[in-house]
N, C-alpha and C positions, 0 to 999 in steps of 0.2 A: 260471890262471884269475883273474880281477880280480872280485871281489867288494864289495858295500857299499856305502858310499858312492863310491869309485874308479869303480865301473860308474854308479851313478846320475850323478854329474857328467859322467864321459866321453859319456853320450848325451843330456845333456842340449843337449851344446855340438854335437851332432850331428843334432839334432832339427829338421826342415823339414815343412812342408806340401806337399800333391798339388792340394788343391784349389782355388780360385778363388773368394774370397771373394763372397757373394753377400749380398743382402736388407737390406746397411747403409741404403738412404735411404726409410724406410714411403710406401707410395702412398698418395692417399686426400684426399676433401675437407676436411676441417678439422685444420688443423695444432696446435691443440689439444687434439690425439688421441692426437696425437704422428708425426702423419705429415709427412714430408717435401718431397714432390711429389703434384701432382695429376695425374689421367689423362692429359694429355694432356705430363707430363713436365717441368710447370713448377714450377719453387720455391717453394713459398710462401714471402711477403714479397720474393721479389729477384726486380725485374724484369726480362726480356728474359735469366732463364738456365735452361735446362731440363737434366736429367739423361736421358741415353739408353744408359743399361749395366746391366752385371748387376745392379747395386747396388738396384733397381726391382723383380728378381724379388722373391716375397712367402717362395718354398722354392726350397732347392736343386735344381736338376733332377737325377735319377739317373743322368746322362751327360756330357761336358763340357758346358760351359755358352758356346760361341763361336758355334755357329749360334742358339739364342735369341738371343743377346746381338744379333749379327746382325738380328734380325728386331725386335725392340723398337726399337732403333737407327733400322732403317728405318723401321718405324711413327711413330717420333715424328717422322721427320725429315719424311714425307708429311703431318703436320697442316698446314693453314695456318697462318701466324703468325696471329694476332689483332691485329686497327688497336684500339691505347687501352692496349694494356695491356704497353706497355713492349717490345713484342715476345715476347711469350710466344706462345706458341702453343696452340691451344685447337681444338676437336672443331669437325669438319667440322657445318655448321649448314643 
């Protein structure tokens, strides 16, 4: 039986993730908020580059997270770009 520290090191070097990191880049109008992208998936301050992955969810979904991902993906890829603003892309008007 391996006890003590011997067990705690042993799984540490053993130790992985199941799930699919979600919710790193905050949605939301003012990036002084501390959000990252706006609705429609674009960066603030950098123009003409949009984020379309899990990374957008706000919570984890309680199932895998590859059809959301899926469906944001395509949602943002159906906005129109926007003419002026670098290619961003922004809500159907």
């Amino acid at each position: 039986m391996v006890t003590g520290t011997a067990c705690e090191s042993g799984s540490a070097g053993e130790t992985w993730t199941y799930h699919h990191p979600v919710g790193t880049c905050a949605m939301g109008p003012a990036p002084h908020r501390g959000s990252v992208v706006d609705a429609a998936g674009a960066v603030h301050g950098i123009d003409g580059l949009s984020v379309a992955d899990a990374s957008v969810m706000p919570e984890i979904p309680s199932a895998n997270t590859h059809i959301p991902t899926i469906m944001i993906a395509e949602r943002i890829a159906a906005l129109p770009v926007t003419r002026g603003t670098g290619g961003a892309r922004g809500p159907r008007r």
